[in-house]
N, C-alpha and C positions, 0 to 999 in steps of 0.2 A: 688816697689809699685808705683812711680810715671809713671814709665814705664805703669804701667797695666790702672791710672789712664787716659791715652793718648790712649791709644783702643777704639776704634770703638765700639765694639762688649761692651765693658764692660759699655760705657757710654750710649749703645743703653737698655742694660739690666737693667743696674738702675734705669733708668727712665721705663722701661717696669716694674718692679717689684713696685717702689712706684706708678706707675697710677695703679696696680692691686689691690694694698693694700688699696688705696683709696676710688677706689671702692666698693669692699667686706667690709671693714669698716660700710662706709654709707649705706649698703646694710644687712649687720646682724648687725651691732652696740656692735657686741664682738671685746674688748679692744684686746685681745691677736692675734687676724690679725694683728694689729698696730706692730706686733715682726716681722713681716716678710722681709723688710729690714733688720735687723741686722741678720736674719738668714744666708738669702743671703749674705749677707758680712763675714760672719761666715765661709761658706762654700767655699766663692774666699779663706779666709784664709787656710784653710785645705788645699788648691790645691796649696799655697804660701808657706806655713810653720806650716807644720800638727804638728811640736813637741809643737808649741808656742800655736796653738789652743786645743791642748789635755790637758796646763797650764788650761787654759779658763774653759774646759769643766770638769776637777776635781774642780774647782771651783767652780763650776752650781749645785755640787751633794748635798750639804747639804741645799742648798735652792731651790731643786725644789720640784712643787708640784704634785700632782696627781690631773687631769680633768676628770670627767667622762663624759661620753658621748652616743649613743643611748639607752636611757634610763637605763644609769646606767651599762648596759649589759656590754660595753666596757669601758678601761680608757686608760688614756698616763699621765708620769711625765712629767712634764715640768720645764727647758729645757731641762733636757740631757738625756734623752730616745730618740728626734731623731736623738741626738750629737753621742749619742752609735750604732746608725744606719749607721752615716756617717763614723765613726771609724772602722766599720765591713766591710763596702763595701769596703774602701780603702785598710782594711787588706789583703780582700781579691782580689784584683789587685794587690798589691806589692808582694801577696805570687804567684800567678803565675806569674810572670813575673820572678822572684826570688827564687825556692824554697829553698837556700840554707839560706834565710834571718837569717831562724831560725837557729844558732848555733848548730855543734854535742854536745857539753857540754850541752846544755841546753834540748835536748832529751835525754839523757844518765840520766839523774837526777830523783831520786825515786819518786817524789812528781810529778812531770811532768806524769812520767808515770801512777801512781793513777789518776789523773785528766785525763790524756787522756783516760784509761780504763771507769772512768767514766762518760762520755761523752759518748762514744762509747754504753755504758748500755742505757744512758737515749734515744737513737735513736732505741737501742733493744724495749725497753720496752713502746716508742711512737710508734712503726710499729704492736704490741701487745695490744695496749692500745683499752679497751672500751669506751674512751671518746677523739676521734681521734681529736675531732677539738681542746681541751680545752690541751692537751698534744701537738698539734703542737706549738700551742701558747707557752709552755712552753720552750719545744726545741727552738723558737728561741732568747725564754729571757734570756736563757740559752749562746747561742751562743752567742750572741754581752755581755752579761756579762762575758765571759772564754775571747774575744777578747779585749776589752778594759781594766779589769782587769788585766788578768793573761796572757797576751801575751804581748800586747804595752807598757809597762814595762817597758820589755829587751829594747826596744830602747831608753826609754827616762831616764831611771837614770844608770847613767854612772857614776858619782860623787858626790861627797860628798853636793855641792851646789843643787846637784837635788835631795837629801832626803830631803835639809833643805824644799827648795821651793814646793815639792810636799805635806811637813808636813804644809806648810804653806796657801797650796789651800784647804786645806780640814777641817782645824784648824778656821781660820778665818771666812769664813761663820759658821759654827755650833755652833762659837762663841756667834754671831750675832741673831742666831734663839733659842737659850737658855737663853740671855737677854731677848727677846723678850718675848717667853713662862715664864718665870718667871716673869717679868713685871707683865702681864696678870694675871698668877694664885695669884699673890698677892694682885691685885685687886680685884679678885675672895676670897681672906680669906686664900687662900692656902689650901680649901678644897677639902677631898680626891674624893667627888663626882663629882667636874669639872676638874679633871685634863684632862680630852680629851675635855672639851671647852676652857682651855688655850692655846689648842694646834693652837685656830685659830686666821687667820691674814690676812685682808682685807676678807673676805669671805671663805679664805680656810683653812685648814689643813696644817699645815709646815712639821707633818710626819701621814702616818697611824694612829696611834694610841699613848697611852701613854707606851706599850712596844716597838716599834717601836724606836719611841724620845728617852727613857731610854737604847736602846740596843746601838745607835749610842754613846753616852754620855761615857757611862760606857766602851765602847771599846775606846774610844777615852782620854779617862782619864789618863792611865797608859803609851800613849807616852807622853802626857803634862808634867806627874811626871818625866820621864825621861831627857826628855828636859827641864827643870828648874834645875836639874842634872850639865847638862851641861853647865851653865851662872855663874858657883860661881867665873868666872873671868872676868865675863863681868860686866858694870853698874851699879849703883844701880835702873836704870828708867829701865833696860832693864830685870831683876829680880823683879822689880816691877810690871813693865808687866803680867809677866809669872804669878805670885805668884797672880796676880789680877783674872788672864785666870783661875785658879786652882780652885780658889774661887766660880766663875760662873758655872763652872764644876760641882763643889758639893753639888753648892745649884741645881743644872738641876738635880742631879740623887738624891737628895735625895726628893725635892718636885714633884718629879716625881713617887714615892712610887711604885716603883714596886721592890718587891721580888727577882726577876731572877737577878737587874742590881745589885741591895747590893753584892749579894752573887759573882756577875760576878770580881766588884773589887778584894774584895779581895782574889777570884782566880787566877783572872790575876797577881796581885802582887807575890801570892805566888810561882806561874810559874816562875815568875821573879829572886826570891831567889832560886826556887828549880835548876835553870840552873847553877847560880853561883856557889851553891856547889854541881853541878854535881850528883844530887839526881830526874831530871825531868823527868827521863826513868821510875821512879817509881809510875808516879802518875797513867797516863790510864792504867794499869794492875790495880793498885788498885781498882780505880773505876769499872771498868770492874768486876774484879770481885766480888765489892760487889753487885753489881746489879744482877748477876749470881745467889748467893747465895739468894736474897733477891725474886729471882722468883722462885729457888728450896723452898724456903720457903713457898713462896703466893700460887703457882697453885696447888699442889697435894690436895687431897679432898677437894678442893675449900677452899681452908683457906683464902684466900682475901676477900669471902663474909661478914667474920668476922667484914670487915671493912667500911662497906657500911652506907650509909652518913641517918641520918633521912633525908629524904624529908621535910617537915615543919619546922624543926629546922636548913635549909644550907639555905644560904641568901646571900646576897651581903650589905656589909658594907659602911656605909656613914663615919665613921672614920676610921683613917689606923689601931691605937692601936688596934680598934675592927678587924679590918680584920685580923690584925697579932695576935692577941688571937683565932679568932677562926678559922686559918690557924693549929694553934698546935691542936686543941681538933678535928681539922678535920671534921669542919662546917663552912667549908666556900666555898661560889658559886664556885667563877671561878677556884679553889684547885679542888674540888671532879668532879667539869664535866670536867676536866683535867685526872682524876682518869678515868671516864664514858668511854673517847676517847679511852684513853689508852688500856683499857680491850678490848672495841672494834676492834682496830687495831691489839692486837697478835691475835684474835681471829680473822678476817678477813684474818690474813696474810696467812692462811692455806689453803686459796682458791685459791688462786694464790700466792707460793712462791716463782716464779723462777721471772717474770717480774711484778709482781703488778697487779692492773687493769689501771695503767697508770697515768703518770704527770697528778696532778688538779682530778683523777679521787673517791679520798676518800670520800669528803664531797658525794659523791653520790649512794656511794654502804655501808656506816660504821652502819644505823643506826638496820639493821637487827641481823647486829654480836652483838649491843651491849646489854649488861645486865641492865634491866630495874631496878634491886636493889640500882644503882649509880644514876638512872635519875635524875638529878636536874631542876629548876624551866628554865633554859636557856636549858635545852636540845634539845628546839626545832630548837635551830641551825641558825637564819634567817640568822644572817650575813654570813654564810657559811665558818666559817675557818673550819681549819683542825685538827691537831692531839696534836695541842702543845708539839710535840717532834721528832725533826729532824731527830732522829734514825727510829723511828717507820712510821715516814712520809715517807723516802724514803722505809721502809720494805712495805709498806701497795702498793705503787705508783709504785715503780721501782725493788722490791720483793728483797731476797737474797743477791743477789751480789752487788747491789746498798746498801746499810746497812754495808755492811762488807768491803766493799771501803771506807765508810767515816768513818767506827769504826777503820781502820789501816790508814786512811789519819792524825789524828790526833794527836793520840801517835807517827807517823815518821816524822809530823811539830814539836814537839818540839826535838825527838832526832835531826833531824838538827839544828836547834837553838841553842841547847847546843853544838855541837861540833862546829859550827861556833863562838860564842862569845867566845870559847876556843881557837878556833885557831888564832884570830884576838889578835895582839898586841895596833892596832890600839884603842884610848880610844874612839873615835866618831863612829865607826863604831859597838865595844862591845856595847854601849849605844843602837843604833839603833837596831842593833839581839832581844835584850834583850829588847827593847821598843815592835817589833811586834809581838815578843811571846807571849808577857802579852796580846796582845790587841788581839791575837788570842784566847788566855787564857780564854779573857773577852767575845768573840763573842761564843767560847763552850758553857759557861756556859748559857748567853741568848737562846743558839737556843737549849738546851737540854727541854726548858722549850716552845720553840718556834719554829717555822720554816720560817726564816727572809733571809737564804743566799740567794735567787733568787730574792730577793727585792734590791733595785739600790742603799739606803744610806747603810746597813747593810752589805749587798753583797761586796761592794766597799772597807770595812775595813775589810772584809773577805779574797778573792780575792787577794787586791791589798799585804797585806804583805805576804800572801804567796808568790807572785810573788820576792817581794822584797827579800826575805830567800835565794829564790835561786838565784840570783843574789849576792847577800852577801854571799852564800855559793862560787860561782865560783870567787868572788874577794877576796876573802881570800886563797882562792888554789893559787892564779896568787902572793900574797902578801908573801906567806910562800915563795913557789918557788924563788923571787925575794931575801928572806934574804937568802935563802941557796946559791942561787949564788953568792953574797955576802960575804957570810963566808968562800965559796970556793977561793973567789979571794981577 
């Protein structure tokens, strides 16, 4: 460093980069120019010591925000949306210069291959796509999310200190923004109608929305429980710690009153239990097929119409109790125009089954398919999401095989799970298996109810322990082998 500080070139650039920044400052009077030194310095890093700056940049992910910009049309998170740029390009320089970077064990591995398949779809079905710009876009949120997620990984955790440290870049901030939102909504009453105005801070939004906030929380909860697990021989301040972090956790996801993150806990827990006694092969066939059984039931002579919401009696509720009462009797807004989507999306899927109409292409072609008997008082769509369900989002977008990738992507993330926390003797590394299940457990259950993976906090707890499995799968193969040699000798 001091070497680089003694350069020409570099002390000619910093002084070029702060007289730029001063200027465009004084000249638009947006704060966030003022970041552009430390960008720069960011990026000398990455060229110096990219593992150290990849620390930095998992750090960024629970406190960045989202900027909108011409008119709304476009946005960027900030910071690590352009950190996830810089992580992409490099990848992509070291993997030509390199192609073997990538390990043959780690292309041999089932979960590798679904994801590469499915990558390979989403570029099918953008070259397919009727909404070619809005699908590019996707494809390459896509890419720098599979590269700094689900790739750069393999390089950077290698040991047992790099689960702790990488639990601890992503742990720490989210920490930090869930005092903060809770602060807030308690000055607010903790009413269920501001919880997306607690979500702000200095002028912005700390996540999307308040399932957003709840998805991150609730995936992030069940390594917490694990990792306080593992301190009952540390401390008492360092257990106190944990058991404080827990606390903050639970008041996030419960004053956060979304439905999807309750139910996500204690799925991901039970994930948890079901690996230990080797019972986790049995959950996604379950599920699966009661959903099978539950549309052999609904479609034929239209028996779903049975269930069609009055219009003047579905509303949106100003308390939770109210909302969770008339979630059950099946009057309630954002339940039955979830119900609206739904019906629209199998029925749209028929039009295009093989590739969709394309990434981002639903909000724009759903509203013909759908049955006016569900219309609720938000039907009208402004904000333009989508299908609120991951399944039906990629059947409607990326058609067939995109659906049936992530429906066997999922049931084969937790048999790997389970046979790794089986085969590991190791107590800190069973902990770990067994932490990113659950939290995989817990990101299911949110995105059956939503569609958050290509979003950069959600995506990240998605993404990254799958990446982790497999890594934990291939150091538990190298660990067995090492005791067999062992007992050979």
């Amino acid at each position: 460093m001091l070497t680089l500080l003694k350069n020409t070139w570099f002390t000619a650039a910093s002084v070029s980069v702060l007289f730029l920044t001063v200027i465009l400052w004084g000249y638009t009077g947006n704060y966030l120019v003022l970041a552009a030194p430390i960008a720069f310095l960011y990026f000398i890093l990455i060229g110096i010591n990219w593992k150290t700056a990849y620390w930095i940049f998992l750090f960024t992910i629970p406190l960045s925000i989202q900027i909108n910009f011409a008119g709304d049309s476009m946005a960027i998170t900030l910071p690590d949306q352009p950190l996830m740029w810089s992580f992409l390009i490099l990848f992509l320089i070291i993997w030509a210069r390199n192609p073997a970077i990538l390990p043959k064990w780690w292309w041999r591995d089932k979960l590798v291959f679904i994801a590469v398949l499915q990558f390979f779809w989403v570029i099918v079905s953008v070259v397919c796509s009727k909404v070619l710009f809005f699908s590019c876009k996707f494809l390459l949120a896509k890419s720098w999310l599979m590269v700094c997620y689900f790739i750069m990984p393999l390089f950077i955790f290698t040991e047992k200190k790099d689960f702790v440290r990488g639990f601890k870049m992503l742990l720490i901030p989210t920490v930090i923004t869930v005092v903060i939102i809770v602060a807030h909504h308690a000055a607010l009453g903790f009413r269920f109608n501001k919880v997306q105005r607690s979500l702000e801070f200095l002028g912005q939004s700390l996540y999307y929305n308040h399932v957003d906030y709840s998805s991150v929380t609730s995936m992030l909860f069940p390594c917490v429980i694990v990792a306080y697990s593992l301190t009952k021989k540390r401390s008492w301040v360092t257990r106190g710690v944990m058991l404080g972090i827990i606390l903050v956790l639970i008041a996030g996801i419960v004053f956060a009153q979304t439905r999807a993150a309750y139910i996500a806990v204690f799925f991901g827990i039970g994930v948890g239990v079901a690996i230990r006694m080797k019972l986790v092969n049995f959950i996604m066939p379950t599920i699966y097929g009661l959903l099978i059984l539950m549309l052999v039931y609904m479609i034929p002579n239209n028996k779903f119409l049975d269930f069609r919401p009055d219009y003047n009696n579905t509303y949106m509720h100003k308390d939770f109790a109210a909302h969770m009462i008339a979630t059950i009797r099946g009057k309630d807004m954002s339940s039955m125009e979830r119900v609206y989507r739904w019906i629209a999306a199998i029925r749209m899927s028929k039009a295009n089954p093989f590739t969709g109409v394309g990434p981002r292409g639903f909000y724009y072609y759903y509203k013909p398919y759908a049955v006016t008997a569900f219309r609720t008082y938000v039907s009208r769509n402004p904000e333009q999401s989508t299908t609120h369900n991951y399944y039906l989002y990629m059947l409607v977008e990326q058609g067939y095989p995109a659906m049936l990738l992530y429906a066997l992507l999922i049931p084969a993330i937790f048999a790997k799970a389970q046979r790794v926390y089986h085969r590991f003797k190791d107590k800190f590394y069973r902990a770990a298996t067994v932490a990113l299940a659950m939290t995989i457990g817990a990101g299911f259950i949110n995105n059956f109810f939503s569609e958050l993976i290509e979003t950069h906090k959600v995506g990240a707890l998605f993404y990254l322990p799958v990446a982790l499995l497999i890594i934990l799968d291939q150091k538990s193969k190298e660990m067995e082998k090492g005791d067999v040699f062992k007992e050979l000798n």
